[in-house]
DOMAR-835252 format. One line per field, with one value per residue: residue number from 1; residue in three letters; y, x, z of N, C-alpha, C in turn. Coordinates in Angstrom, 1 decimal, always signed. Layout:
% DOMAR-835252
num c(NUM;...)
residuo c(ALA;...)
ny c(Y;...)
nx c(X;...)
nz c(Z;...)
cay c(Y;...)
cax c(X;...)
caz c(Z;...)
cy c(Y;...)
cx c(X;...)
cz c(Z;...)
This chain:
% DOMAR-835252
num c(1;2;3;4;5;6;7;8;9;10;11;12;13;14;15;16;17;18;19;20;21;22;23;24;25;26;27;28;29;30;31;32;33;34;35;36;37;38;39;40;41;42;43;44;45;46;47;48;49;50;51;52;53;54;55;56;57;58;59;60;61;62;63;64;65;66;67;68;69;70;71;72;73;74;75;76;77;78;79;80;81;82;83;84;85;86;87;88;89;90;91;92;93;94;95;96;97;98;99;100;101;102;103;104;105;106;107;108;109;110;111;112;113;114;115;116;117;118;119;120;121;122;123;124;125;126;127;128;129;130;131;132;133;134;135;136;137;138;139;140;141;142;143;144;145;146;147;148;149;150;151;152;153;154;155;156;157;158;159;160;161;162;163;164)
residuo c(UNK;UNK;UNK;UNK;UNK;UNK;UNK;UNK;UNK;UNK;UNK;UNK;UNK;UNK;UNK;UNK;UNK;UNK;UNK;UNK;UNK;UNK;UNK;UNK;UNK;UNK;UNK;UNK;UNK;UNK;UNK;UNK;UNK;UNK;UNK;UNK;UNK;UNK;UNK;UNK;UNK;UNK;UNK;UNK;UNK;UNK;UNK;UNK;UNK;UNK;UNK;UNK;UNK;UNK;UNK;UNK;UNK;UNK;UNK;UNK;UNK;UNK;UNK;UNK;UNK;UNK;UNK;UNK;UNK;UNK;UNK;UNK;UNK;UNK;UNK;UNK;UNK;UNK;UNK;UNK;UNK;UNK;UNK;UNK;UNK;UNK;UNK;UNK;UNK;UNK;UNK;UNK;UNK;UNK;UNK;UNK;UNK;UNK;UNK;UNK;UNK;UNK;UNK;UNK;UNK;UNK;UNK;UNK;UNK;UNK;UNK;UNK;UNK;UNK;UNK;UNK;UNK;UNK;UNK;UNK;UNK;UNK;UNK;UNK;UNK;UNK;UNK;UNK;UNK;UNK;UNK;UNK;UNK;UNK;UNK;UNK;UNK;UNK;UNK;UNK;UNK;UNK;UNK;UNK;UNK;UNK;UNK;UNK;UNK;UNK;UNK;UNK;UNK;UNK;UNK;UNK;UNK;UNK;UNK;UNK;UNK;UNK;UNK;UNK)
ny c(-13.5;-11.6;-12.4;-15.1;-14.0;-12.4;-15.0;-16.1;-14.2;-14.4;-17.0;-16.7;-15.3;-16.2;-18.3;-16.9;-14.7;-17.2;-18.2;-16.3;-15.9;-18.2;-18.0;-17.8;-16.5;-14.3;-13.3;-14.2;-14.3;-15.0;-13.1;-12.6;-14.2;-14.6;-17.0;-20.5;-23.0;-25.7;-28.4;-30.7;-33.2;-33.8;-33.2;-35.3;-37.1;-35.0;-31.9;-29.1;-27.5;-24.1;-21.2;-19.1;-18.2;-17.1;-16.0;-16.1;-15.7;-18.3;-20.5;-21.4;-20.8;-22.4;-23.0;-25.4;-25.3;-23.2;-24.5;-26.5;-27.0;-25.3;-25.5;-25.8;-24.9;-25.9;-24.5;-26.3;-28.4;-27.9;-29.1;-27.2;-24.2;-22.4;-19.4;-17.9;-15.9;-13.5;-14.2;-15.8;-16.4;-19.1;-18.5;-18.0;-20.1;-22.3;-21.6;-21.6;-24.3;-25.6;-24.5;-26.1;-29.0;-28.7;-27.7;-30.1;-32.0;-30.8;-30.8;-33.8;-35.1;-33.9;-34.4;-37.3;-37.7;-36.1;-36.2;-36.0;-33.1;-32.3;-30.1;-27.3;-25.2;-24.6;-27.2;-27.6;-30.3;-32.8;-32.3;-29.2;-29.4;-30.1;-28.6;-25.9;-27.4;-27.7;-25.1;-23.7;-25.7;-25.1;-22.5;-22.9;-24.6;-22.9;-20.9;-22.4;-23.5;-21.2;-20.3;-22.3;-22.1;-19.6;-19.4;-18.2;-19.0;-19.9;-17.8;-19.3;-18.6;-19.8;-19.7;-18.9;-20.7;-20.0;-21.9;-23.4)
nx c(-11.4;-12.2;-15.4;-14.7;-13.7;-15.9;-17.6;-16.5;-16.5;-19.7;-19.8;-19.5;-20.5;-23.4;-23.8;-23.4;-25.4;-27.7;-27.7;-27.0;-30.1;-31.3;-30.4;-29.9;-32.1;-30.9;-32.7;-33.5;-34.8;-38.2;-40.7;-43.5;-46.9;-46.1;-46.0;-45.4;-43.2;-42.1;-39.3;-38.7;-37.5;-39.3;-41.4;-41.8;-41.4;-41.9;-42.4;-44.2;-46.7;-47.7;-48.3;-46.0;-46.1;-44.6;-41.4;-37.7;-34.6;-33.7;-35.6;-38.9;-42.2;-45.0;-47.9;-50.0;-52.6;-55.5;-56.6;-55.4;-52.2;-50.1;-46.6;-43.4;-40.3;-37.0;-34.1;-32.1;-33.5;-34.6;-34.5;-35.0;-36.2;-38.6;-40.1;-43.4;-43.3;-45.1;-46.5;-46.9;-47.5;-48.0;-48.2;-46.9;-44.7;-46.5;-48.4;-46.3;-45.7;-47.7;-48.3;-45.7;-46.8;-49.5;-48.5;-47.4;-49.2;-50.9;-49.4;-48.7;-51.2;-52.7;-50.5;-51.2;-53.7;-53.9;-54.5;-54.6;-55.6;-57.5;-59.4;-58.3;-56.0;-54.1;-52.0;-50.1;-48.8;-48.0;-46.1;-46.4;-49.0;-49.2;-47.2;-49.2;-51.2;-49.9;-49.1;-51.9;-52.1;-50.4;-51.2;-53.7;-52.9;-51.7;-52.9;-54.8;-52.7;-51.7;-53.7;-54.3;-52.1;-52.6;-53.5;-52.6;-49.8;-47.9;-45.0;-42.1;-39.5;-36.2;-34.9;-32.2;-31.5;-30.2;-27.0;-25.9)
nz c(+26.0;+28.1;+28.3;+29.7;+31.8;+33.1;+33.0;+35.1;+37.4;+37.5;+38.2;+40.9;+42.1;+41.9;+43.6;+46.1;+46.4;+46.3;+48.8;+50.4;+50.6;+51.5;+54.2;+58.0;+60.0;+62.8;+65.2;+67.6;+71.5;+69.9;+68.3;+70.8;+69.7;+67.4;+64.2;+64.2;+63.4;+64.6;+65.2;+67.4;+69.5;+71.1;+70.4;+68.2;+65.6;+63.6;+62.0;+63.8;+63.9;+65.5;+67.4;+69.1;+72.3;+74.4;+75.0;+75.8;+76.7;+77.1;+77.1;+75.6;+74.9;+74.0;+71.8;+70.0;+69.2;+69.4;+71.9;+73.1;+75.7;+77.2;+76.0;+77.0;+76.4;+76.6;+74.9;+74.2;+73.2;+70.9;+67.8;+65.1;+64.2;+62.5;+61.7;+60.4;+58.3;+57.0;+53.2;+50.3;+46.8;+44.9;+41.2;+39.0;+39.5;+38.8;+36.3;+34.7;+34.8;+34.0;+31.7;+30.2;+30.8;+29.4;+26.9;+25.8;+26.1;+24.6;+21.4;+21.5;+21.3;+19.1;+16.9;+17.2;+16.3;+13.7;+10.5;+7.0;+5.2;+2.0;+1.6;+2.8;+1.6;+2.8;+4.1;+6.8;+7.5;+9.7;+11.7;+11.7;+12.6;+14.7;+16.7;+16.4;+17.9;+20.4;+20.9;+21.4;+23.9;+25.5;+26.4;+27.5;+29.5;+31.0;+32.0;+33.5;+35.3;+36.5;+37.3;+39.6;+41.3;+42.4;+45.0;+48.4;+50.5;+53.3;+53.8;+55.3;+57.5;+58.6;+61.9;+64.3;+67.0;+69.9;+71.1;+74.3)
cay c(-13.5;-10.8;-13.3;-15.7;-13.3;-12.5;-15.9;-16.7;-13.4;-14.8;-18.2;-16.6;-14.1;-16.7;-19.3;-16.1;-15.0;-17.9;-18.4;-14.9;-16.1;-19.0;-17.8;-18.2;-14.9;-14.5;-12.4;-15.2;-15.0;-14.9;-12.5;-13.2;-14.7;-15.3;-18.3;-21.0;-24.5;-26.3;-29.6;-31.3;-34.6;-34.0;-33.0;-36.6;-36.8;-33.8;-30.3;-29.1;-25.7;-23.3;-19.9;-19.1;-17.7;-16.3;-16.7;-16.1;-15.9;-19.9;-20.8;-20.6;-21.3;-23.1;-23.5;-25.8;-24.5;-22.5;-25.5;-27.0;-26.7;-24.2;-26.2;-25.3;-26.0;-25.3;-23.9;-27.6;-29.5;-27.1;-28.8;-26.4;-23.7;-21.6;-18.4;-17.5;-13.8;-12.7;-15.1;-15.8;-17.5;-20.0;-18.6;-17.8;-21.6;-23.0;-20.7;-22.5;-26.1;-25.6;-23.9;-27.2;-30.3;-28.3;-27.7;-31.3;-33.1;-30.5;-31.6;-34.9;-35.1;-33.1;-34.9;-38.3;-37.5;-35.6;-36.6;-34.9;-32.2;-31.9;-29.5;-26.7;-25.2;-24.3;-28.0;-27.8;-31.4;-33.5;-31.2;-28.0;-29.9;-30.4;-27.1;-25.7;-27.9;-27.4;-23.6;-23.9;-26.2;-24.3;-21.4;-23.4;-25.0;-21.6;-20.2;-23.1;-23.3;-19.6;-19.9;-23.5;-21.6;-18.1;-19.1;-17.7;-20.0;-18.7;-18.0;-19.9;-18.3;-20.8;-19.1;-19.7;-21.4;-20.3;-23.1;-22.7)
cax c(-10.8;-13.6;-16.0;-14.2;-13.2;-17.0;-18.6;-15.8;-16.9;-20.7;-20.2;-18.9;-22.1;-25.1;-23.8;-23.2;-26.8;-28.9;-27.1;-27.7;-31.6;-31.7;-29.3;-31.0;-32.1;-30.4;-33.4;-34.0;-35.9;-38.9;-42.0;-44.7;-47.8;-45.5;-46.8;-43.8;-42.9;-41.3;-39.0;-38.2;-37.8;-39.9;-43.0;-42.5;-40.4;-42.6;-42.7;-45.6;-47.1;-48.4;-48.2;-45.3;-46.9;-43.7;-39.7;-37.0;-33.4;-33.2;-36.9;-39.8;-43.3;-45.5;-49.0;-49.7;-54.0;-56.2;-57.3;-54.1;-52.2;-48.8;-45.5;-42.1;-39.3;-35.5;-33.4;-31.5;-34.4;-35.7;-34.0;-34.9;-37.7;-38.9;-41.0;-44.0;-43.3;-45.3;-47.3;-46.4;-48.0;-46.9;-49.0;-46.1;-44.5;-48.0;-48.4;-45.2;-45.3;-49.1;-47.7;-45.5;-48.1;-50.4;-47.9;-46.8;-50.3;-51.3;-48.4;-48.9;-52.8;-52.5;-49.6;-51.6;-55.2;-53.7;-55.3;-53.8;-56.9;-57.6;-60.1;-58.3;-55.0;-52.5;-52.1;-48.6;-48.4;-48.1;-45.4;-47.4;-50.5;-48.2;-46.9;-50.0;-51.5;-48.7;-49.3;-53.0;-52.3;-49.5;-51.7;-54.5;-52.3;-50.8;-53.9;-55.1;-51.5;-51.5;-55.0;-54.1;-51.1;-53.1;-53.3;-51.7;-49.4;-46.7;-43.2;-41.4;-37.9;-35.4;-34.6;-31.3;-31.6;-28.9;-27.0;-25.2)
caz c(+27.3;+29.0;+28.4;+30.4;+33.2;+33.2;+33.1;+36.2;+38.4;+37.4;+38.9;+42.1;+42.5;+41.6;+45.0;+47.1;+46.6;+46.9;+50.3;+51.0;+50.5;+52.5;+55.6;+58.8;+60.8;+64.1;+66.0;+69.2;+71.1;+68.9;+69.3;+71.7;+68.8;+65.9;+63.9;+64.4;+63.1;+65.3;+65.1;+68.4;+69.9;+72.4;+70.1;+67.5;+64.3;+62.4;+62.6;+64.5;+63.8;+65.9;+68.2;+70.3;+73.5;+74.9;+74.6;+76.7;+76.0;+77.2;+77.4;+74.4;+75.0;+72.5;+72.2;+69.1;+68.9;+70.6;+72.9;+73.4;+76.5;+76.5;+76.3;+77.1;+75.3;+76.6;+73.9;+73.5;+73.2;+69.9;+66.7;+64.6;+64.5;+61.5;+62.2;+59.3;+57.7;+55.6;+52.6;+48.6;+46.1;+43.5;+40.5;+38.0;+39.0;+38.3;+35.0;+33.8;+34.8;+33.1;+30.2;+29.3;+30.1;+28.3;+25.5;+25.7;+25.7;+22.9;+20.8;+21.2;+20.7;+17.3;+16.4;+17.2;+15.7;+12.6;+9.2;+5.9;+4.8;+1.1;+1.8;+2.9;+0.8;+3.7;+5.0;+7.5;+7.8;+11.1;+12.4;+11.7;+13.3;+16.3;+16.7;+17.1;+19.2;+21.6;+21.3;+22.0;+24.7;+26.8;+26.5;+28.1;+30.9;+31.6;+32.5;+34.4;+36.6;+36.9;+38.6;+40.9;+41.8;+42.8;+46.5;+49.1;+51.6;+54.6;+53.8;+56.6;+57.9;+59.8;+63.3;+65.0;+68.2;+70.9;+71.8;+75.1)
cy c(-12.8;-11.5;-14.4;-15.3;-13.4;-13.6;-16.1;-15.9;-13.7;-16.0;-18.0;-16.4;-15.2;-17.7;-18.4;-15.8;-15.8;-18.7;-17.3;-15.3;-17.3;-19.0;-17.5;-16.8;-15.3;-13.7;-13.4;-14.3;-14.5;-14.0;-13.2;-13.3;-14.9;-16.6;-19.2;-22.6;-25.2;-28.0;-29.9;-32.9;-34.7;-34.1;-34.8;-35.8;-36.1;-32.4;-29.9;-27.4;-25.2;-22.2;-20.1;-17.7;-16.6;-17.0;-15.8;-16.3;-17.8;-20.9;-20.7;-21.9;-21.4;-23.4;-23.7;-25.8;-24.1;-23.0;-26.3;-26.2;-25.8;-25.7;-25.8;-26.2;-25.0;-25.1;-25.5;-28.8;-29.3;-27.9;-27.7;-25.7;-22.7;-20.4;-17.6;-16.1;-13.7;-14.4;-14.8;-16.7;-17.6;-19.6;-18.5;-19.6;-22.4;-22.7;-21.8;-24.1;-26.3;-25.8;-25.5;-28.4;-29.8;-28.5;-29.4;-31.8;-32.0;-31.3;-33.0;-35.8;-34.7;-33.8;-36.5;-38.1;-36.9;-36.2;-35.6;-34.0;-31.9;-30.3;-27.5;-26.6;-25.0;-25.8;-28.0;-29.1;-31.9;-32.4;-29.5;-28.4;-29.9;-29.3;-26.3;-26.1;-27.4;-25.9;-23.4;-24.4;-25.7;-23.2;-21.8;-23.8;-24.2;-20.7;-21.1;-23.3;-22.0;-19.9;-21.3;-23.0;-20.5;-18.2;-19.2;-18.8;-19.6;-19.0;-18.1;-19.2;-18.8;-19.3;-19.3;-19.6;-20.9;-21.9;-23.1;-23.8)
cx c(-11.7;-14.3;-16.0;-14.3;-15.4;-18.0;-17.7;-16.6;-18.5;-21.2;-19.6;-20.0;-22.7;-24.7;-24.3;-24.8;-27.9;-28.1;-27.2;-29.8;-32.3;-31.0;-31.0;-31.1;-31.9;-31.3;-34.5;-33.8;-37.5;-40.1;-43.1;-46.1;-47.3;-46.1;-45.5;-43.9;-41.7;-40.9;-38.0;-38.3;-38.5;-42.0;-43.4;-41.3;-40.6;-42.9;-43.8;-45.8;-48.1;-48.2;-46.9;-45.9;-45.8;-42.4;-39.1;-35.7;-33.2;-34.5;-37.7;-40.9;-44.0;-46.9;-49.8;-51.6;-54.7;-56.2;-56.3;-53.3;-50.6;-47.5;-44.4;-41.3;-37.6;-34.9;-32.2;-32.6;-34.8;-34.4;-34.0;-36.2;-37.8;-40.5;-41.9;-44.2;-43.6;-46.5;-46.8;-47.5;-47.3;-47.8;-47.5;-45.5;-45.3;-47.8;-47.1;-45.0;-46.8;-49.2;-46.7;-46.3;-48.6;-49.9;-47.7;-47.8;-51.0;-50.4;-48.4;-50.2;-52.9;-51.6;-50.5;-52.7;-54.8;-53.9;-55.1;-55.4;-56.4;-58.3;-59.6;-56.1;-53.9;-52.6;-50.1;-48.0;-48.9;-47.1;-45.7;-48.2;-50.0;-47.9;-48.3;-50.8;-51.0;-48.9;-50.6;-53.0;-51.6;-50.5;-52.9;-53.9;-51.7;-51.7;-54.5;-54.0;-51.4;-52.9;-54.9;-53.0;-51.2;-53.5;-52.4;-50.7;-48.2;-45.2;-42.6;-39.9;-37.2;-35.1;-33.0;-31.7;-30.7;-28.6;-25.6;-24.5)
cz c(+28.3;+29.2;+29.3;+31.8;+33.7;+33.6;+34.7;+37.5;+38.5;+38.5;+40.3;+43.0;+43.1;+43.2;+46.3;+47.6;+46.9;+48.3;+51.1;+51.4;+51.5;+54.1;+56.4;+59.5;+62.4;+65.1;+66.8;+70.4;+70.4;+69.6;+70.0;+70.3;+67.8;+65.7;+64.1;+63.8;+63.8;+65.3;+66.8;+68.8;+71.0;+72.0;+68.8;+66.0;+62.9;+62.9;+62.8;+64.5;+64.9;+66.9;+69.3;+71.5;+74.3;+74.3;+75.4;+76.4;+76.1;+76.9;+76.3;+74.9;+74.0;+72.9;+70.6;+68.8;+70.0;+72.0;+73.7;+74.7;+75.9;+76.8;+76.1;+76.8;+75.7;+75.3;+73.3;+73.4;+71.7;+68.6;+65.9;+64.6;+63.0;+61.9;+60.5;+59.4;+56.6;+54.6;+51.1;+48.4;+44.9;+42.1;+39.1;+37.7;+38.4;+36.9;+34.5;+33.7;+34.1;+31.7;+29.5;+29.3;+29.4;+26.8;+24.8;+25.2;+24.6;+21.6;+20.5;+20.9;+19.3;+16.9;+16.3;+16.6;+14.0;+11.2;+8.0;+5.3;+3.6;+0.6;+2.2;+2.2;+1.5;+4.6;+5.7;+7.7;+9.4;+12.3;+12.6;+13.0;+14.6;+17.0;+16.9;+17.8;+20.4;+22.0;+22.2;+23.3;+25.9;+27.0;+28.0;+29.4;+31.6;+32.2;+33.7;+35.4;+37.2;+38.3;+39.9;+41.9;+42.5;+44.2;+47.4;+50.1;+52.1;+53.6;+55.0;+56.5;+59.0;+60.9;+64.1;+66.3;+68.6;+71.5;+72.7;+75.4)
């Protein structure tokens, strides 16, 4: 019956939290050179990166590269805006989605090439031969995802827009 109660107060937490992690930050309007992603209908039906120049409780200026001219954008025009804080990298996701092709196409290479050996007195079979394949092979794809995964790229945070 604890068990119960416990798995209940469990499935209450784990929603609360990853809703806590994606909630939007209410701190509009946005600093003057923040990096920004912006979705409007004014800019085309893809989010368009680059510098906010100024902001304004109703107003936010945009200037999408160096060369590019500034463009203002009223506060009902801005679908949505996401402001880059900060940078992550994916090396551990990598490391693991590595770790099973590798495992996979070991396993299934060793398991396909596998030929019974008279030659040596510990033979494990095809399921042996498989089994370490798979081992060898996650190991190998786990190093190679770890390092495809080792660059850096922005962590975006949605913005709320006032909307008056």
């Amino acid at each position: 019956m604890r068990f119960i109660a416990m798995l209940q107060a469990f499935s209450l937490v784990v929603p609360a939290l990853s809703a806590a992690q994606s909630a939007v930050t209410p701190d509009w309007p946005p600093a003057s050179g923040s990096r920004a992603r912006i979705l409007s209908p004014v800019l085309g039906d893809k989010k368009q990166s680059g510098t906010i120049v100024s902001a304004t409780p109703d107003t936010l200026f945009f200037r999408r590269t160096a060369q590019s001219p500034v463009q203002s954008f009223s506060a009902s025009q801005i679908t949505s805006i996401e402001i880059a804080r900060g940078t992550h990298s994916r090396g551990k996701k990598g490391a693991l989605i590595g770790f099973l092709i590798g495992a996979g196409v070991g396993a299934a290479s060793a398991a396909a090439t596998y030929e019974p050996c008279e030659c040596i007195a510990l033979d494990f079979g095809r399921g042996g031969s498989a089994a370490f394949g798979g081992f060898l092979g996650g190991i190998l794809g786990a190093g190679i995802g770890a390092l495809v995964g080792m660059g850096h790229t922005d962590t975006w945070v949605p913005l709320e827009v006032p909307r008056r």
